[in-house]
C-alpha positions as CSV (number, residue, x, y, z in Angstrom):
1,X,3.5,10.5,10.3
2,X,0.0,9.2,9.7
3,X,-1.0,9.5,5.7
4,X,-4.9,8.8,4.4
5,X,-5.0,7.5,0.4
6,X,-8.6,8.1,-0.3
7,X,-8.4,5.8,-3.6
8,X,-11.2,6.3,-6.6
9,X,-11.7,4.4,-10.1
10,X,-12.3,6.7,-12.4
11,X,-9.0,8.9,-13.0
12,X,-7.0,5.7,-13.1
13,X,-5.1,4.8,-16.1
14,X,-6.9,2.8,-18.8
15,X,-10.3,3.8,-17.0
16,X,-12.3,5.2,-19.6
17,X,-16.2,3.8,-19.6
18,X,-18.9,3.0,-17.3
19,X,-18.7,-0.7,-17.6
20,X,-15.0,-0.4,-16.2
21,X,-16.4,1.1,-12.8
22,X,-20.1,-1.2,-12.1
23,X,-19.3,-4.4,-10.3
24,X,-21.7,-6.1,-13.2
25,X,-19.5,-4.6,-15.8
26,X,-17.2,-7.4,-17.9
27,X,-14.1,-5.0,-17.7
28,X,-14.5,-4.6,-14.0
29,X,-12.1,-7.2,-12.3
30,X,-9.3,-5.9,-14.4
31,X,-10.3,-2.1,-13.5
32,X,-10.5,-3.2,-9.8
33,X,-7.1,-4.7,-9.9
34,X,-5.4,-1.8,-11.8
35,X,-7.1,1.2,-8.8
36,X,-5.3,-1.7,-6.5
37,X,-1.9,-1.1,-8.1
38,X,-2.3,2.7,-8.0
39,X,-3.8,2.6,-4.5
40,X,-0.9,0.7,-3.5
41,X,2.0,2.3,-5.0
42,X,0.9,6.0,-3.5
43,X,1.0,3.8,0.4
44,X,4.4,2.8,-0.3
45,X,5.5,6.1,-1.6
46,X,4.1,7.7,1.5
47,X,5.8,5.0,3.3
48,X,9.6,5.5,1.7
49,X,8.9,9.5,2.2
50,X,8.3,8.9,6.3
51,X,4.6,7.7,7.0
52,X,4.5,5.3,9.9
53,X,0.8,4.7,9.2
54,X,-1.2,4.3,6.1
55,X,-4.4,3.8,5.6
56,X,-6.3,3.3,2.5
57,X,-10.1,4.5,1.8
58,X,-12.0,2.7,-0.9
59,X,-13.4,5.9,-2.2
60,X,-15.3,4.2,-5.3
61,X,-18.6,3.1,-5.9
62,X,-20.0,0.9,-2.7
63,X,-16.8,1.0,-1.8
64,X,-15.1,-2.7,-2.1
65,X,-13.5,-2.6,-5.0
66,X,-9.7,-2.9,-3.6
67,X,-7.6,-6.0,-3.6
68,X,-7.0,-6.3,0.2
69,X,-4.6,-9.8,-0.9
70,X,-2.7,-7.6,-3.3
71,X,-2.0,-4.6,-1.1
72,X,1.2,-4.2,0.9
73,X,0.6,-6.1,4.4
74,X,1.9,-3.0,6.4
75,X,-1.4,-1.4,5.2
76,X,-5.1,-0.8,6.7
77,X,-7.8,-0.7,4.9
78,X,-11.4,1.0,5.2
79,X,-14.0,-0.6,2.9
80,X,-17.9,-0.5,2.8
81,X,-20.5,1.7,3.0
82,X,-22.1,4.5,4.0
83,X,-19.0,6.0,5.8
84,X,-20.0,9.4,8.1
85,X,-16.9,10.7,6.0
86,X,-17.2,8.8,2.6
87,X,-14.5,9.4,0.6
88,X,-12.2,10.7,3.6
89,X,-13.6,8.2,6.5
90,X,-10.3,7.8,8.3
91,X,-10.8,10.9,10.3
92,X,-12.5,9.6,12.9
93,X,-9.5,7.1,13.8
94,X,-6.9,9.4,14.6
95,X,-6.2,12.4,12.6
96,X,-3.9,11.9,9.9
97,X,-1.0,14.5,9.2
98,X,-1.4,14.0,5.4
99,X,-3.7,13.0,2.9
100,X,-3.2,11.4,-0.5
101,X,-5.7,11.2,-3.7
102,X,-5.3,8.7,-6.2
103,X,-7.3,8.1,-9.5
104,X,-9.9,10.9,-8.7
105,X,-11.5,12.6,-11.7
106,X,-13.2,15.6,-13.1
107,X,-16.3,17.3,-11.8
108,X,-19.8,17.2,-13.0
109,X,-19.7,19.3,-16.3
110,X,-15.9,19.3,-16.9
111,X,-15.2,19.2,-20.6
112,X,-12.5,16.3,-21.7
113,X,-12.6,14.6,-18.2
114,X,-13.2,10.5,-18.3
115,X,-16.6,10.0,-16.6
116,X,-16.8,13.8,-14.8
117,X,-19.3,13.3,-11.9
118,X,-19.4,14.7,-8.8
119,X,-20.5,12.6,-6.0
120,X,-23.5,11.0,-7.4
121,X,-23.9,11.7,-11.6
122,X,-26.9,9.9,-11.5
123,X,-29.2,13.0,-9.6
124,X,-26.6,15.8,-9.7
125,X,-25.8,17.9,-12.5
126,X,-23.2,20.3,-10.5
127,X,-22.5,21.4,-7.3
128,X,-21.5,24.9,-6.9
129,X,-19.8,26.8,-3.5
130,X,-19.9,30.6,-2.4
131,X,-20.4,32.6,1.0
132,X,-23.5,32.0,2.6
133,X,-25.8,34.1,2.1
134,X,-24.7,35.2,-1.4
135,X,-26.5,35.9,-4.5
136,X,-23.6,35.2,-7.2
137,X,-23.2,31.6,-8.7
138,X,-19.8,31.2,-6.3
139,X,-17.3,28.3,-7.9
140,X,-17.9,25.1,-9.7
141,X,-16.5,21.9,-7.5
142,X,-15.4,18.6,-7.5
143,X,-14.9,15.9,-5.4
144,X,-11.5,16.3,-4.7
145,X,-12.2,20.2,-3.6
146,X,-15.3,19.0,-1.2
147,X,-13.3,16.3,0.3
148,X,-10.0,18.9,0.7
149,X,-12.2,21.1,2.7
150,X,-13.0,18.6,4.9
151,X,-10.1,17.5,6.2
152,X,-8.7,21.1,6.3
153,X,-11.2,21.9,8.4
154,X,-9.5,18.8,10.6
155,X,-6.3,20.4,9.6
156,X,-4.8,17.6,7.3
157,X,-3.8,19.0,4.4
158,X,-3.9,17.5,0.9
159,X,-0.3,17.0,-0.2
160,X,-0.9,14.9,-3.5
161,X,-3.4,14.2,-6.2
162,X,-3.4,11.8,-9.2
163,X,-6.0,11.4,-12.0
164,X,-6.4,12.9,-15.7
165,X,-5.0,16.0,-16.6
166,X,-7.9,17.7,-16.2
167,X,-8.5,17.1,-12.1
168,X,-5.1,17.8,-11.9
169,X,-4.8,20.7,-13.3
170,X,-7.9,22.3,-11.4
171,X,-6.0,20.9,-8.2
172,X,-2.7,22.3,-8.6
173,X,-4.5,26.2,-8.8
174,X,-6.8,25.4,-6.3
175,X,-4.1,23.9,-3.7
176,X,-0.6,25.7,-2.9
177,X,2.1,23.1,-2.5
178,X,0.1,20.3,-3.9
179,X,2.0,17.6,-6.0
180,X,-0.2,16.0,-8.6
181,X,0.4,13.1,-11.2
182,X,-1.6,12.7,-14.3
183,X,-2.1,9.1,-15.0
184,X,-3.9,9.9,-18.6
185,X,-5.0,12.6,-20.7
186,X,-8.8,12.6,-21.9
187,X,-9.8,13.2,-24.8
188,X,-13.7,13.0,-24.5
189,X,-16.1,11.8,-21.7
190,X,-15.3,8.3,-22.7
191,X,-12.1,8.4,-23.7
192,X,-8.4,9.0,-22.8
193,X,-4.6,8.3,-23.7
194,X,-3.1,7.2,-20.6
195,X,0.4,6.0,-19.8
196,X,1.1,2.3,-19.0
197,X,-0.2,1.0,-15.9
198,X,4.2,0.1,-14.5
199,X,4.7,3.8,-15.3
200,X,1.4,5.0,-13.8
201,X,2.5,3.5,-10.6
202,X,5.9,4.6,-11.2
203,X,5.1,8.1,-11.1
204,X,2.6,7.7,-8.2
205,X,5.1,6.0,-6.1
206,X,7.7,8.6,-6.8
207,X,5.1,11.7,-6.1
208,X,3.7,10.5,-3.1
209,X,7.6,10.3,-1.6
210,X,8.1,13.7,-2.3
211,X,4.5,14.7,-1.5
212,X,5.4,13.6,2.3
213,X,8.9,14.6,2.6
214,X,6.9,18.3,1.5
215,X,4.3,18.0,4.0
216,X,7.2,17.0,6.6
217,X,8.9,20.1,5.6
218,X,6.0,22.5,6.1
219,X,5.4,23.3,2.8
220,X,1.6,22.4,2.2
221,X,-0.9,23.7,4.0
222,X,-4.8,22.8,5.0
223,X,-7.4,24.2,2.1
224,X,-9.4,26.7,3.5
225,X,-12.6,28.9,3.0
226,X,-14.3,31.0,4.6
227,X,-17.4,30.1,6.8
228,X,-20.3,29.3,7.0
229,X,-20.8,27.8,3.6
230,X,-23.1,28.0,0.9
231,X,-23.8,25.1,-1.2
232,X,-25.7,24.9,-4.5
233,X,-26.5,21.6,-6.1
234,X,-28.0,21.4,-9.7
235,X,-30.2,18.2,-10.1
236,X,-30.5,16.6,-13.1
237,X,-34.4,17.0,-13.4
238,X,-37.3,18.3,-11.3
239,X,-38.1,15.6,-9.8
240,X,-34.7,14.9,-8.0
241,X,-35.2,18.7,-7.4
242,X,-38.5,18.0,-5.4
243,X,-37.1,14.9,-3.3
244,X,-33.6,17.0,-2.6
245,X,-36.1,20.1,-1.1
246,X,-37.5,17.8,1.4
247,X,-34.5,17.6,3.6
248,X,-34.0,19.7,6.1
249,X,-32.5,23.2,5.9
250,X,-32.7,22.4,2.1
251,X,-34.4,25.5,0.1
252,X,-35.4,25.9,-3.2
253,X,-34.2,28.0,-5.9
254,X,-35.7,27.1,-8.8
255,X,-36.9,24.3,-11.1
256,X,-33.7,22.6,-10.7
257,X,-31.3,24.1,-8.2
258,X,-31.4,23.7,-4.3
259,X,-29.3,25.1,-1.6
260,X,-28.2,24.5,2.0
261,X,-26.2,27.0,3.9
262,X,-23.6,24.6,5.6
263,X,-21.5,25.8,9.4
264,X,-19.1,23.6,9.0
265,X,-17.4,21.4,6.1
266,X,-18.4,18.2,7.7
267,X,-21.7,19.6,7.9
268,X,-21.5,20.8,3.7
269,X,-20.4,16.7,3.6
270,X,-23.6,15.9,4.9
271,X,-25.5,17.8,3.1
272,X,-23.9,16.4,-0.4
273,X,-24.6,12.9,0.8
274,X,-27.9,13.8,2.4
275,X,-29.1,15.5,-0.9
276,X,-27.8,12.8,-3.6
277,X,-29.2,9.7,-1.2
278,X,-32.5,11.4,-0.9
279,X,-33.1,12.2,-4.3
280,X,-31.9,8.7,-5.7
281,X,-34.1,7.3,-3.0
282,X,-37.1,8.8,-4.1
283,X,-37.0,8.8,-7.4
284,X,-37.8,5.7,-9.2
């Protein structure tokens, strides 16, 4: 079996401000080094439960945060950016049969969730999904939901999840026979009680086994919805507003909201990373 760990900073353990996460933060070698221990006990997991194959996504940031010296050699690793499939790229190599998230986090707008944000915090307030063409808000989601569609679409279904409580918890209603692991419990947006980083890794190890044996077994299943899709993004202000309604196929709704109605989820991808890019590009 081939397993995908798409790997991200924020819902690791002892992650709890800004200046853990920038490369020009004084905390951030450490952080770097503990997403590299978490990264790398969810590949040998997935190893023990079967995998033949692992690779690793650097998921965070500009995406070369991880380790590579402190990984386990049997690994490969996808670093750098911009990736066609960001936080998933490792679709295009082979399809995976499973796919693993570790330290992911909150959504834009998710109360008690260390540094909520989805896809880029800095333009987007929240990014909301529902049948195209619809007139009713639809559903609230996060990264870890975007990315999930994805690769069901590819048909690789998302078999375990770690992060704070709060990602967790949104993942284990929104994804039947998902196993999920929560590394910390926050408290506020900028802070958390979260377990040590041996036992963090611990856990991940041990859930990421069983995660794989499950997927082995039949018992988790793509996530799913309905096409085509209709995507909703909140900006921050006007002005990212204005430079988001220039792309194309991008309407507006009002003073802050624009929408894109998306065929495919590779193609509601594209429009996330279209929309955020564009806007911070603009905007000075």
């Amino acid at each position: 079996m081939d397993v995908l760990v798409s790997v991200d900073l924020e819902g690791v353990a002892g992650i709890v401000h800004p200046d853990q996460t920038r490369r020009t933060g004084t905390d951030f070698e450490r952080a770097r080094r503990l997403m590299t221990r978490e990264a790398n006990a969810a590949a040998l997991g997935a190893l023990e439960g079967g995998a033949v194959r692992v690779v690793v996504n650097d998921s965070h940031g500009d995406m070369r945060n991880l380790v590579h010296e402190e990984l386990d050699p049997r690994l490969e690793v996808i670093c750098g950016s911009l990736k066609p499939y960001s936080m998933v790229q490792g679709l295009d190599a082979g399809r995976p049969e499973a796919a693993l998230f570790v330290g992911y986090h909150g959504g834009a707008g998710t109360r008690a969730s260390v540094l909520d944000h989805t896809y880029y915090s800095a333009v987007i307030s929240e990014i909301r999904l529902h049948p195209a063409g619809a007139t009713d808000e639809g559903m609230p989601v996060d990264e870890a939901a975007i990315n999930a569609l994805v690769l069901g679409e590819a048909g690789v279904p998302l078999a375990m999840i770690s992060g704070d409580e709060a990602v967790t918890a949104q993942a284990a209603q929104r994804f039947p026979g998902i196993t999920t692991v929560a590394v910390k419990t926050s408290i506020t947006r900028f802070a958390a009680r979260s377990l040590h980083p041996d036992e963090a890794c611990r856990r991940i190890r041990d859930a990421a086994k069983r995660a794989v044996t499950s997927v082995a077994q039949g018992h988790v299943r793509p996530y799913r919805l309905p096409l085509p899709l209709g995507v909703t993004f909140t900006m921050l202000t006007t002005a990212y507003a204005d430079a988001a309604e220039i792309v194309p196929g991008v309407v507006r709704v009002d003073a802050r909201r624009v929408r894109f109605e998306a065929a495919s989820a590779r193609e509601m991808l594209r429009a996330v990373l279209t929309v955020s890019t564009m806007a911070a590009a603009e905007v000075v």
